[in-house]
C-alpha positions in Angstrom: -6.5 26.4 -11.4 -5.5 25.2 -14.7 -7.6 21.6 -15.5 -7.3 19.2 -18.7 -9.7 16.4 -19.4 -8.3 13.5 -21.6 -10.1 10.5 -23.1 -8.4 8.3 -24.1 -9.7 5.8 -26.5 -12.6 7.5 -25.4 -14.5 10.3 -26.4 -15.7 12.3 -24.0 -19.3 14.3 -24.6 -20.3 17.3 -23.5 -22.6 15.9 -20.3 -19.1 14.1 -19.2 -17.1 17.7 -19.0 -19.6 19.2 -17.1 -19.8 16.1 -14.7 -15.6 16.0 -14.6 -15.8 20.1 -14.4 -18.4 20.5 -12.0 -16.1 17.6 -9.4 -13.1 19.4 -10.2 -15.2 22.6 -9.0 -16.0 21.3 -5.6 -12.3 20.6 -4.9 -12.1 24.3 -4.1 -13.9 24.5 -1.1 -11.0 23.5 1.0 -9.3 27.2 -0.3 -5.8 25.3 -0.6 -3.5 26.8 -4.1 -4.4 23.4 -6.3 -2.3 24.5 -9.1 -3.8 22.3 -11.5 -5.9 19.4 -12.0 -6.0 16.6 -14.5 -8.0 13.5 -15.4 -7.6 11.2 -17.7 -10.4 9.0 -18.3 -9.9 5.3 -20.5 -11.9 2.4 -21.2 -11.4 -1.1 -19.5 -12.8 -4.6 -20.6 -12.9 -5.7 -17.6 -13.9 -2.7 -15.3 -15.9 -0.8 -18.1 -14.0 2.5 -17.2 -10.6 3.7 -16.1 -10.9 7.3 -14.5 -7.7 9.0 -13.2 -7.3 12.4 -11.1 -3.8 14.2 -10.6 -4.1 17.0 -8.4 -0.8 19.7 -8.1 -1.2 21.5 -5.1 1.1 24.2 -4.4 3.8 23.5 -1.7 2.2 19.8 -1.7 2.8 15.8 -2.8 1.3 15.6 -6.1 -1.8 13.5 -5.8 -2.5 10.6 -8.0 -6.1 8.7 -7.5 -7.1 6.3 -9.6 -10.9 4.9 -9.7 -12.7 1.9 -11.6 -16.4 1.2 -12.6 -18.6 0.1 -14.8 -20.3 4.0 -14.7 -17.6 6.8 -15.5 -20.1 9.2 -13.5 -19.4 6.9 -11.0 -15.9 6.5 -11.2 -15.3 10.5 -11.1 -17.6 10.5 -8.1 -15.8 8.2 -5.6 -12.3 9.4 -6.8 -13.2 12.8 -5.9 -15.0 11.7 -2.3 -11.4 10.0 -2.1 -9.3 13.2 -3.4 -11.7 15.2 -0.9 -10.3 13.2 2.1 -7.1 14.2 1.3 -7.3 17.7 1.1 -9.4 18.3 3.6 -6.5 16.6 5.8 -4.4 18.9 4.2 -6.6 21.7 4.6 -6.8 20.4 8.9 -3.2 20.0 9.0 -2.9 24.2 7.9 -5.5 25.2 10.4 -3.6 23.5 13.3 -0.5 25.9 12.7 1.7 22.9 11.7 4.8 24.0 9.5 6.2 19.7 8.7 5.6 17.9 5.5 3.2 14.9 5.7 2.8 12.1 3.9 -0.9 11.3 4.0 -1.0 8.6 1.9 -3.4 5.5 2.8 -2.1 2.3 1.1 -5.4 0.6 1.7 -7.4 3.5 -0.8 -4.7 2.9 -3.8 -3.8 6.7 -3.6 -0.9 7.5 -5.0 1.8 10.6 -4.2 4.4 11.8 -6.1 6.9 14.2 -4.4 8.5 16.2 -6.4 12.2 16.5 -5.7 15.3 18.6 -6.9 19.4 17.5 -8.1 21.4 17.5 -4.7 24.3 18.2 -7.6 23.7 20.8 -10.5 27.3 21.0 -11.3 27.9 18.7 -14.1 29.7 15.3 -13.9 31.7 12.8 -16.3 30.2 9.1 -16.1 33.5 8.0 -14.0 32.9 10.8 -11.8 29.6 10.2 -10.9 30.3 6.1 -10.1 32.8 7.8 -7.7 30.1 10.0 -5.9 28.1 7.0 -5.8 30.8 4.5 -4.0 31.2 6.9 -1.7 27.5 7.4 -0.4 25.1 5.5 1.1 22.3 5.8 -2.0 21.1 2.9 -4.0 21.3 5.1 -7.2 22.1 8.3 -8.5 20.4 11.6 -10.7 23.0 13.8 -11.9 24.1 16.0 -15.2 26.6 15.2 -17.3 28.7 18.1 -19.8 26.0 18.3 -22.2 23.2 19.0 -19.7 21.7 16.0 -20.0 19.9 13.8 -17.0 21.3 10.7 -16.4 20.7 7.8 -13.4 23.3 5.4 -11.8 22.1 2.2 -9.9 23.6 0.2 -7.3 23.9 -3.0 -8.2 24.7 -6.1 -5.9 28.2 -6.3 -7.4 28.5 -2.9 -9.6 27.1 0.3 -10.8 25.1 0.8 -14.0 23.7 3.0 -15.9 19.8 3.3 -16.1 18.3 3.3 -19.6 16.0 5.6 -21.0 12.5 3.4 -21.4 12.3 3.0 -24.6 8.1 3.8 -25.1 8.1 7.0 -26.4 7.2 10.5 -24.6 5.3 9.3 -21.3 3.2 11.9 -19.5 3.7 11.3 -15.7 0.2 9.6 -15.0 1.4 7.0 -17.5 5.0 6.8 -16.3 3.8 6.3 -12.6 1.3 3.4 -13.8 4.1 1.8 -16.4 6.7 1.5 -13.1 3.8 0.2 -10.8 2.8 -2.5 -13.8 6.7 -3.4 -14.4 7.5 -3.9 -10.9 10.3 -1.6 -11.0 11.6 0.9 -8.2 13.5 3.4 -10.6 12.2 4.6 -14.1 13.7 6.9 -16.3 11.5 8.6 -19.6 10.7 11.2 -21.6 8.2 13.2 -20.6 6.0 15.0 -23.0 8.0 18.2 -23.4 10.9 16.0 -24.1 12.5 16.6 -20.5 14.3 13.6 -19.3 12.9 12.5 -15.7 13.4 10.2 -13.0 10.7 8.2 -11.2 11.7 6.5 -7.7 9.4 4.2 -6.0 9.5 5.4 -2.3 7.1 2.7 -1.1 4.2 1.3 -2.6 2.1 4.4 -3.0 4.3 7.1 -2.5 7.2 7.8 -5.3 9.7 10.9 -5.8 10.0 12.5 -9.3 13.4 14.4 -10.5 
């Protein structure tokens, strides 16, 4: 399992890896493929300290947990009792022989899932093209290629079809994208991520979203 600590705005000491390391550690007892592991941890004014998990599990939603308190000892505790509960449904729901895809999510613990998703079109399409595919499907928007390889998103409107701009912040990692759309309101982002691959972020409901 690959893991990266960030502090951000915040440095983080030597006793705070081996807290963050040794929570990441105990995440393996459920013997699922977690694929990698990150958490950010930031400062807050108002709830002393920001600490977020995102846990790729093979095969699996991508699980996002966020956890405030005035302690960051505390804060990685309870979001890893919370990231626990999840896998060990995940873990339950391999040991009773069942094959379908779940979401798990519970709105009332603020966990979030992001399910990775793939272009129903790879061939590549001209902008008037792809309003046509649109009008003639059901969808609210679009994620296609156009000739020079390039991502690009189509909305339905109430009266037309637009194009989605790239947000205009800079290179976002995911964690910071999903937290910008939740802040913003929005139900479709489009950024940079940081190895300057354009993606797609699509609010699904309020704690689960797909990424392209």
């Amino acid at each position: 399992m690959n893991t990266s600590l960030v502090g951000r705005q915040l440095e983080l000491t030597d006793a705070m890896k081996a807290h963050i390391e040794s929570a990441i550690e105990s995440l393996k007892k459920y013997n699922l493929d977690i694929i990698s592991t990150r958490v950010v941890v930031s400062p807050d004014e108002k709830k002393g300290v920001v600490v977020e998990f995102s846990i790729n599990v093979a095969q699996k939603n991508t699980i996002v947990i966020k956890q405030e308190d005035k302690d960051m000892y505390a804060a990685v505790d309870l979001a890893v009792e919370r990231a626990k509960k999840v896998l060990r449904r995940y873990h339950d729901k391999i040991t009773d022989h069942s094959q379908a895809k779940e979401t798990i999510v519970e709105e009332s613990e603020n966990i979030d899932e992001i399910i990775p998703m793939e272009l129903e079109l790879y061939k590549p399409l001209a902008h008037e093209d792809a309003v046509e595919v649109l009008k003639d499907s059901k969808k609210d928007f679009l994620v296609y290629l156009d000739y020079e390889d390039n991502v690009k998103v189509l909305i339905r409107n109430k009266d037309d079809i637009s194009k989605v701009e790239v947000e205009a912040d800079g290179k976002l990692s995911i964690e910071d994208a999903l937290e910008k759309i939740k802040l913003d309101g929005k139900n479709l982002m489009v950024f940079v991520d940081e190895s300057d691959k354009t993606r797609v972020l699509h609010r699904v409901s309020s704690n689960l979203f797909s990424l392209y």
